[in-house]
DONUVO-129834 format. One record per residue (C-alpha): residue number from 1; z negated, y, x negated. Coordinates in nm, 3 decimals. Each point is the difference from the previous one (the first is absolute). Example, Ala and Ser with C-alpha at 12.3 -4.5 7.8 and 13.67 -1.06 7.14 Angstrom:
2
<site><pos>1</pos><w>-0.780</w><v>-0.450</v><u>-1.230</u></site>
<site><pos>2</pos><w>0.066</w><v>0.344</v><u>-0.137</u></site>
END
This chain:
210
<site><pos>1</pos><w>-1.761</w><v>-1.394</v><u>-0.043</u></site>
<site><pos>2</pos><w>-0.261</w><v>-0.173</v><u>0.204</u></site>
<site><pos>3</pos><w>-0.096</w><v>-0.353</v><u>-0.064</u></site>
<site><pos>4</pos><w>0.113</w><v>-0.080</v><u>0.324</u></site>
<site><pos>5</pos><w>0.346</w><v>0.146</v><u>-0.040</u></site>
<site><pos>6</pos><w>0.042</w><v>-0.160</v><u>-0.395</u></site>
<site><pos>7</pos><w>-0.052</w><v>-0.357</v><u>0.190</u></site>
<site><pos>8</pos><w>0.252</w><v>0.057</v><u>0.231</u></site>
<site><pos>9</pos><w>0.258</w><v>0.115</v><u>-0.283</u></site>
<site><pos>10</pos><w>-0.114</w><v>-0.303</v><u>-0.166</u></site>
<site><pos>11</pos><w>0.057</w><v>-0.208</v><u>0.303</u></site>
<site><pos>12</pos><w>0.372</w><v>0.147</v><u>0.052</u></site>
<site><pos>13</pos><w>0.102</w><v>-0.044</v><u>-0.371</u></site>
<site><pos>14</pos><w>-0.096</w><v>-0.363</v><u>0.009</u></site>
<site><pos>15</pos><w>0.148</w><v>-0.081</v><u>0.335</u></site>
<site><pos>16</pos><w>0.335</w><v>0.240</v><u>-0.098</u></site>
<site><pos>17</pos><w>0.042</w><v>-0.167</v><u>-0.312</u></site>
<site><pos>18</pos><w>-0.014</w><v>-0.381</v><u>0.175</u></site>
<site><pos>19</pos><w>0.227</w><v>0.119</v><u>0.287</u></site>
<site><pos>20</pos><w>0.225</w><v>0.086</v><u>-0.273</u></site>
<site><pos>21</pos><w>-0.070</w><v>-0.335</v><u>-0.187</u></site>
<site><pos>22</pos><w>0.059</w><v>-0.193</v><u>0.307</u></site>
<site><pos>23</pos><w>0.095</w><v>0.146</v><u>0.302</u></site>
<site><pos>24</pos><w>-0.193</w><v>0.161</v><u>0.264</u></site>
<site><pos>25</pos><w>0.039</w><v>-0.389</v><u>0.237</u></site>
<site><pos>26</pos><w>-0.096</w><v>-0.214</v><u>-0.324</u></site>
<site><pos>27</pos><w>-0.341</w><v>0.265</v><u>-0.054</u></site>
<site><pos>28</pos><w>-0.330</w><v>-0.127</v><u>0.191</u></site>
<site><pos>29</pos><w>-0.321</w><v>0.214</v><u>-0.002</u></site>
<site><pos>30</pos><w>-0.114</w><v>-0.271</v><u>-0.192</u></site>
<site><pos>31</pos><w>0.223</w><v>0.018</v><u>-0.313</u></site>
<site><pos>32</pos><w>-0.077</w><v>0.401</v><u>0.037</u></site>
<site><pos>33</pos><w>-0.383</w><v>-0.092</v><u>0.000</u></site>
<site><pos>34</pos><w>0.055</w><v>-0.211</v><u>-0.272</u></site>
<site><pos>35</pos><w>0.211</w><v>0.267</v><u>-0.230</u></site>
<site><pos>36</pos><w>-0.275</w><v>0.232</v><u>0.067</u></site>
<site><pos>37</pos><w>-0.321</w><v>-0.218</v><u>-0.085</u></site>
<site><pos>38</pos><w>-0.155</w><v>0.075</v><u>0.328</u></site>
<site><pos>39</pos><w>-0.034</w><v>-0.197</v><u>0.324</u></site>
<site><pos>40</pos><w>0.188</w><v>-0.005</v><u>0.342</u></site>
<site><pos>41</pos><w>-0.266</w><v>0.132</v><u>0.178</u></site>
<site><pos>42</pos><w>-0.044</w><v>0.307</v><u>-0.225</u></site>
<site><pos>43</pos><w>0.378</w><v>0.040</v><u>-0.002</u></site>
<site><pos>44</pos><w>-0.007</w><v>0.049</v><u>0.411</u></site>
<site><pos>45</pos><w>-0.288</w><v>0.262</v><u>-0.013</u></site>
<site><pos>46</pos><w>0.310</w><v>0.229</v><u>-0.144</u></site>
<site><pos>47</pos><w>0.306</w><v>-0.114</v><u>0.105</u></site>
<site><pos>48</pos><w>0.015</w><v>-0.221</v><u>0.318</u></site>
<site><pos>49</pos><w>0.348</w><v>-0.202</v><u>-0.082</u></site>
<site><pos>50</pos><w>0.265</w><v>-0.044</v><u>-0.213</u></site>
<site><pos>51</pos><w>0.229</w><v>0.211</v><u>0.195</u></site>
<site><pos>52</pos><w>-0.177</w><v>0.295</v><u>-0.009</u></site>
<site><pos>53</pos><w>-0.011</w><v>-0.061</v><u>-0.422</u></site>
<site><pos>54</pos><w>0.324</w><v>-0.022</v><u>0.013</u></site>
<site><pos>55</pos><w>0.040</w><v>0.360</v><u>0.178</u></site>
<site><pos>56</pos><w>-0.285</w><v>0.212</v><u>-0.222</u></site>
<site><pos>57</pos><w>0.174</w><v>-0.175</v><u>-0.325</u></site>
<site><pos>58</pos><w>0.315</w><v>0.191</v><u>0.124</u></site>
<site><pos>59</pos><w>-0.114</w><v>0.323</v><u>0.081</u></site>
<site><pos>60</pos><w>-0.169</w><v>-0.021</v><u>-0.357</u></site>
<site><pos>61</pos><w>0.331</w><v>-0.006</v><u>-0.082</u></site>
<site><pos>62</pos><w>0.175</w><v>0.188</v><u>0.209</u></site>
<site><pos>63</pos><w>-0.279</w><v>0.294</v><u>-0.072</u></site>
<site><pos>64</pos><w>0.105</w><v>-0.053</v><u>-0.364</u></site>
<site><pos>65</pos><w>0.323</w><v>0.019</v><u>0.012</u></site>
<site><pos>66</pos><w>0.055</w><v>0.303</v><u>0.222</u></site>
<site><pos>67</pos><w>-0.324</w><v>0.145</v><u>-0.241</u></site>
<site><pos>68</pos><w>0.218</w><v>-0.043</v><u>-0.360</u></site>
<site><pos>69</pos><w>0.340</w><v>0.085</v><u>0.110</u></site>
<site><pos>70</pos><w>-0.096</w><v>0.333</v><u>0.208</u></site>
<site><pos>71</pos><w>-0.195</w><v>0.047</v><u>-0.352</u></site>
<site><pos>72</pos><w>0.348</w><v>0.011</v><u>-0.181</u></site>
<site><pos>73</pos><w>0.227</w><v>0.154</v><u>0.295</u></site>
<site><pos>74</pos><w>-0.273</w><v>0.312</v><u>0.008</u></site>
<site><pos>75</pos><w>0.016</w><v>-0.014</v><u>-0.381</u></site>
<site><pos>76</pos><w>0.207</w><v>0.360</v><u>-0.085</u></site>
<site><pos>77</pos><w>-0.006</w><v>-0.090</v><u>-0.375</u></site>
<site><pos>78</pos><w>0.202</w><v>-0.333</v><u>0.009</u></site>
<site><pos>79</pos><w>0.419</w><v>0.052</v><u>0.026</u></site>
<site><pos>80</pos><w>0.185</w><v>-0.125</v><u>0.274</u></site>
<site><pos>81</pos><w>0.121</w><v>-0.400</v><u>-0.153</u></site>
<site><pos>82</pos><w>-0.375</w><v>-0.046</v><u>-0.128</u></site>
<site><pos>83</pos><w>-0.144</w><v>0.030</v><u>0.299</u></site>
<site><pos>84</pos><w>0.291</w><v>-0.188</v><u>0.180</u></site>
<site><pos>85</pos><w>-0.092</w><v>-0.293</v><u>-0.319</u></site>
<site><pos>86</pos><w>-0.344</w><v>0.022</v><u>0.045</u></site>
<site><pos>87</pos><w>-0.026</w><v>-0.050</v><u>0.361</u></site>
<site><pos>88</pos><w>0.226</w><v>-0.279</v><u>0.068</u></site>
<site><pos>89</pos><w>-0.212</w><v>-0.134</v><u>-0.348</u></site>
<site><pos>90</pos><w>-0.309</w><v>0.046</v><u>0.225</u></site>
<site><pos>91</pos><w>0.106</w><v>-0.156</v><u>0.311</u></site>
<site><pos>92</pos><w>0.170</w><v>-0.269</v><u>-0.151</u></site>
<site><pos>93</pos><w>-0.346</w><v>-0.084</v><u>-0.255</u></site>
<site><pos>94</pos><w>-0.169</w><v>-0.004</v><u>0.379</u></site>
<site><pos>95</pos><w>0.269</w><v>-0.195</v><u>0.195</u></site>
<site><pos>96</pos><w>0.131</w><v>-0.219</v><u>-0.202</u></site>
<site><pos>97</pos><w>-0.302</w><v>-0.258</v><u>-0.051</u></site>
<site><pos>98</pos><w>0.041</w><v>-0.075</v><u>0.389</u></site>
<site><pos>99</pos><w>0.224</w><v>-0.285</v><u>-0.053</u></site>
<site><pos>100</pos><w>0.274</w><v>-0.102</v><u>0.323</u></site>
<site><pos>101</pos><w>-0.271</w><v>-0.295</v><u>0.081</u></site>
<site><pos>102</pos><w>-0.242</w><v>0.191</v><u>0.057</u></site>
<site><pos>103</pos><w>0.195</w><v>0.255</v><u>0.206</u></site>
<site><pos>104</pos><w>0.144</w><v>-0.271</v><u>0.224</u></site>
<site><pos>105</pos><w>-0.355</w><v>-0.143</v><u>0.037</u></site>
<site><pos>106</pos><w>-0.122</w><v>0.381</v><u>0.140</u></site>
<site><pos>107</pos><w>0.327</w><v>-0.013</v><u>0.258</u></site>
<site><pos>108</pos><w>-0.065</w><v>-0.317</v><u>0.114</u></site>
<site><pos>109</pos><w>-0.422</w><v>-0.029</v><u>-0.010</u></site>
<site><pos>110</pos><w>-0.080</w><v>0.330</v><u>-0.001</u></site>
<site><pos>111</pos><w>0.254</w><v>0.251</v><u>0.197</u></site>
<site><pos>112</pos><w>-0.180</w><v>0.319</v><u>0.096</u></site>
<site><pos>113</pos><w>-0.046</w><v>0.019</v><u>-0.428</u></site>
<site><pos>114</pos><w>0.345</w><v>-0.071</v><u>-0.074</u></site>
<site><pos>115</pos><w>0.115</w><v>0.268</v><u>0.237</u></site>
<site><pos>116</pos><w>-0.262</w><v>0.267</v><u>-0.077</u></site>
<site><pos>117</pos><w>0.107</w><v>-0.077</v><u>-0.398</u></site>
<site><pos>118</pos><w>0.396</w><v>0.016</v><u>0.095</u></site>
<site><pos>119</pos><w>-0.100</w><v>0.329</v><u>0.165</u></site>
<site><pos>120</pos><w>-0.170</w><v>0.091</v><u>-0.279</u></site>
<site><pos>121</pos><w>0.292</w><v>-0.060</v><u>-0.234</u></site>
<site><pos>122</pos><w>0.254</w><v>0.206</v><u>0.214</u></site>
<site><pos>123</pos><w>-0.196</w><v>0.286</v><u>0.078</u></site>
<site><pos>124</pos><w>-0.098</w><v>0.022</v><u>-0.378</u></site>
<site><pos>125</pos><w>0.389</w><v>0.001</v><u>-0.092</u></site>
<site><pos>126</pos><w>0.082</w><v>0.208</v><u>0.236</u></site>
<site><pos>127</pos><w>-0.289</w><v>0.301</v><u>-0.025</u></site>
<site><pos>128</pos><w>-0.066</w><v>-0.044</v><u>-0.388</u></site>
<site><pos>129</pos><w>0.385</w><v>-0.072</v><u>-0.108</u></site>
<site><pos>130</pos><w>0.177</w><v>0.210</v><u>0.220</u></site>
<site><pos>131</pos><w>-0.211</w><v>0.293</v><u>-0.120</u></site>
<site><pos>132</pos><w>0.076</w><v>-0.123</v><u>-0.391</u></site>
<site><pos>133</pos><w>0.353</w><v>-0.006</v><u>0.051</u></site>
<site><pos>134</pos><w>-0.026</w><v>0.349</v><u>0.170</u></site>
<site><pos>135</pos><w>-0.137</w><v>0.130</v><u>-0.323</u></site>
<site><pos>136</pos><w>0.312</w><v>-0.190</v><u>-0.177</u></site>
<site><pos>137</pos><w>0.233</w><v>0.151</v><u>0.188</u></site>
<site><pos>138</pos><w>-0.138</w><v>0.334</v><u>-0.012</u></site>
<site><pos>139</pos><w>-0.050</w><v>-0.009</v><u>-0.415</u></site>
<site><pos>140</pos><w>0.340</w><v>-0.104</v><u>0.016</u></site>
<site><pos>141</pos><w>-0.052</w><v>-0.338</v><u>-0.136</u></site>
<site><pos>142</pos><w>0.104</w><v>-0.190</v><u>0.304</u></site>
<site><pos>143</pos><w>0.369</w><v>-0.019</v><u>0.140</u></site>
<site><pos>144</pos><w>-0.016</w><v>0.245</v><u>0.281</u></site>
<site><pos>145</pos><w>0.280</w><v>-0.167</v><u>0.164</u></site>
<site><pos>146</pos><w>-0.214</w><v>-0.296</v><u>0.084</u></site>
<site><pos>147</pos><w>-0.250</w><v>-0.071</v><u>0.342</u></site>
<site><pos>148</pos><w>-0.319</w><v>0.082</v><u>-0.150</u></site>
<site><pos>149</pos><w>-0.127</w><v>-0.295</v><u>0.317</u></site>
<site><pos>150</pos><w>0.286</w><v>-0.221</v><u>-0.119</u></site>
<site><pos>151</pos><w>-0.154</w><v>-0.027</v><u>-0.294</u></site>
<site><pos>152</pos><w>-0.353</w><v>-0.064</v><u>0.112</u></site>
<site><pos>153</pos><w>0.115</w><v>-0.261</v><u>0.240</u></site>
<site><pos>154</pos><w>0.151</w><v>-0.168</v><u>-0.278</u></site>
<site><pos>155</pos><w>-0.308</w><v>-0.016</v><u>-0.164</u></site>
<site><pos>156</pos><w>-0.201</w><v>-0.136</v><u>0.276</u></site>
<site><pos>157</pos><w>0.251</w><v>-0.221</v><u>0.111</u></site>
<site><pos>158</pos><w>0.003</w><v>-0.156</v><u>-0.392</u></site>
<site><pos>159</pos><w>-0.385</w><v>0.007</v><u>0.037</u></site>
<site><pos>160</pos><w>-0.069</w><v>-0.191</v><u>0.273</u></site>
<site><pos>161</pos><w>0.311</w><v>-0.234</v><u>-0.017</u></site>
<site><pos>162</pos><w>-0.069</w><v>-0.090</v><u>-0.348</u></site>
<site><pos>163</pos><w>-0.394</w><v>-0.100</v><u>0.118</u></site>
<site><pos>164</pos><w>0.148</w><v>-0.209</v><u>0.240</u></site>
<site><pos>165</pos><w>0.095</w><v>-0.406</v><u>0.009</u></site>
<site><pos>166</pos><w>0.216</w><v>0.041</v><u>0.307</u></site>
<site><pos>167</pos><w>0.245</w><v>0.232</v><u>-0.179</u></site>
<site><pos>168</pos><w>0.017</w><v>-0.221</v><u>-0.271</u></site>
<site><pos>169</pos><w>0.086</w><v>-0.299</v><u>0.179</u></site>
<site><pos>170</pos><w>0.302</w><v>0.110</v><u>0.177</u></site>
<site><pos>171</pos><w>0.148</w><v>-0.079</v><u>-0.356</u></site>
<site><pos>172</pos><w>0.121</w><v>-0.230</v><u>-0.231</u></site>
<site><pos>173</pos><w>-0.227</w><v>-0.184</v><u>-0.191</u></site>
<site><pos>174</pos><w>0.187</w><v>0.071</v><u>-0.317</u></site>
<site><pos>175</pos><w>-0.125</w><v>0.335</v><u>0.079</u></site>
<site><pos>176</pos><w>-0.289</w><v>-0.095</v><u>0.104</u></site>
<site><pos>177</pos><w>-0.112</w><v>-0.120</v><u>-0.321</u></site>
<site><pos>178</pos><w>0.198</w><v>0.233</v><u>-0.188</u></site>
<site><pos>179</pos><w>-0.309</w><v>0.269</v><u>0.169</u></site>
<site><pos>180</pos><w>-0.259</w><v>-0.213</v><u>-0.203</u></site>
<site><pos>181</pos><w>-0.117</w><v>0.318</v><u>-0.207</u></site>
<site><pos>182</pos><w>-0.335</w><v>0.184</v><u>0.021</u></site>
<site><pos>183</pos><w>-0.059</w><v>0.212</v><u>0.307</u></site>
<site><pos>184</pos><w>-0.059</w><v>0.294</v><u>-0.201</u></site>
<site><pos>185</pos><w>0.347</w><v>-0.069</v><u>-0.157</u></site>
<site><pos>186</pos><w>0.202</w><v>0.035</v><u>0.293</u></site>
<site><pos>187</pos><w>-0.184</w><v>0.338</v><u>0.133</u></site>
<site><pos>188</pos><w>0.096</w><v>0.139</v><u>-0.342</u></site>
<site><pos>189</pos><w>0.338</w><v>-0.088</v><u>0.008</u></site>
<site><pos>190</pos><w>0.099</w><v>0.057</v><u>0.349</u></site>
<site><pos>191</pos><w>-0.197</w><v>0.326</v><u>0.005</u></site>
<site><pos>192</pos><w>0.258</w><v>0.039</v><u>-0.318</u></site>
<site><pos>193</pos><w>0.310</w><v>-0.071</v><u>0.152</u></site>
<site><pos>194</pos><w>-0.058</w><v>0.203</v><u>0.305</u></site>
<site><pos>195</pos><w>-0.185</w><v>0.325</v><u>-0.146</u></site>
<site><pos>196</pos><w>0.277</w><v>0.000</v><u>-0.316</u></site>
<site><pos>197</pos><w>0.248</w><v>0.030</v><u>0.273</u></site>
<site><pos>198</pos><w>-0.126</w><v>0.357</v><u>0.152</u></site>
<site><pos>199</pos><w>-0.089</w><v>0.166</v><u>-0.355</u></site>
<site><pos>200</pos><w>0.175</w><v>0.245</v><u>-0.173</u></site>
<site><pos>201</pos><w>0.099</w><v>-0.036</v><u>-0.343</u></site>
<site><pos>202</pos><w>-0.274</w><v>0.214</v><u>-0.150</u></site>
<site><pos>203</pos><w>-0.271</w><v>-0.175</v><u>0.240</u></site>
<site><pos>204</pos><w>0.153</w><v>-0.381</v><u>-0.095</u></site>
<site><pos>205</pos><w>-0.007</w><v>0.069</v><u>-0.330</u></site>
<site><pos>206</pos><w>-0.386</w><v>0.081</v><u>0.029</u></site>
<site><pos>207</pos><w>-0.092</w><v>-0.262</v><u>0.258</u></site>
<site><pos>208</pos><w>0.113</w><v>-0.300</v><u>-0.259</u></site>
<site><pos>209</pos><w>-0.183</w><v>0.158</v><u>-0.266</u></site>
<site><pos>210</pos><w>-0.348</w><v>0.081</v><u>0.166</u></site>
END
């Protein structure tokens, strides 16, 4: 890695981290400057805004993402509900530290991101899961019987609905504040509920214990 390219993973780190801390409309340059010890002006020389921090720190992520879970999907030696465990595990250790806030900041401040991320999230459902629960179905360990894109849409739909402060307040408070668990929490259990729902017996049975 050059020394030019370590400073700029640096940079992104710092500045993902405080976007995360935050929110991407509470960040300046200056608290990014700050994090990283170094001043404004040197900051500009590699990035020349905030916005375009905000993009590179999510195609870091997006790049990792997409990198680990074709890593398990291509991976002929894991069964069927591991690799179903481990990449919902993956993309739920990468999603869920983007808390609603800072989502809603990224619709509102920051638009072209929030859509190229949303696209991001369906297209990755629908290419990566749809060709999981293809191998389900084929190994026998998912219910034939069910829309292989039903399912997927589910998924995204849970996704992108569960990132998102609108959907949530179109209810009740009590249920609002009955939501008050980690993020990480409710990918695990919704992923649950709707991926114990297509299994088989044999594949269930596996999924809960891997």
């Amino acid at each position: 890695m050059s020394k030019k390219t370590s400073i700029e993973a640096k940079i992104l780190e710092a500045a993902y981290r405080l976007f995360l801390q935050k929110g991407y409309r509470h960040t300046t340059m200056d608290d990014i400057a700050q994090e990283l010890g170094m001043s404004k002006k040197t900051l500009y020389k590699y990035y020349p805004g905030k916005l375009e921090l905000l993009s590179a720190s999510f195609e870091v992520l997006k790049t990792k993402m997409t990198a680990k879970v074709e890593a398990i999907l291509d991976n002929r030696y894991i069964s069927f509900p591991l690799k179903l465990k481990s990449t919902l595990t993956v993309i739920a250790a990468h999603l869920a530290p983007i808390n609603p806030e800072l989502f809603e900041d990224l619709r509102d401040h920051a638009p072209e991101i929030w859509e190229e991320l949303t696209a991001y999230i369906n297209e990755s459902a629908y290419l990566r899961f749809a060709k999981l629960i293809e191998q389900g179905v084929s190994q026998g360990l998912v219910n034939p019987r069910i829309n292989v894109n039903l399912i997927v849409l589910l998924y995204a739909a849970a996704v992108q609905s569960l990132l998102d402060p609108k959907f949530y307040s179109q209810f009740p408070d009590s249920m609002q504040k009955g939501m008050k668990i980690p993020p990480s929490d409710i990918y695990d259990q919704a992923i649950s509920i709707i991926y114990n729902g297509i299994l088989t017996d044999e594949a269930r049975n596996e999924f809960q214990n891997a």
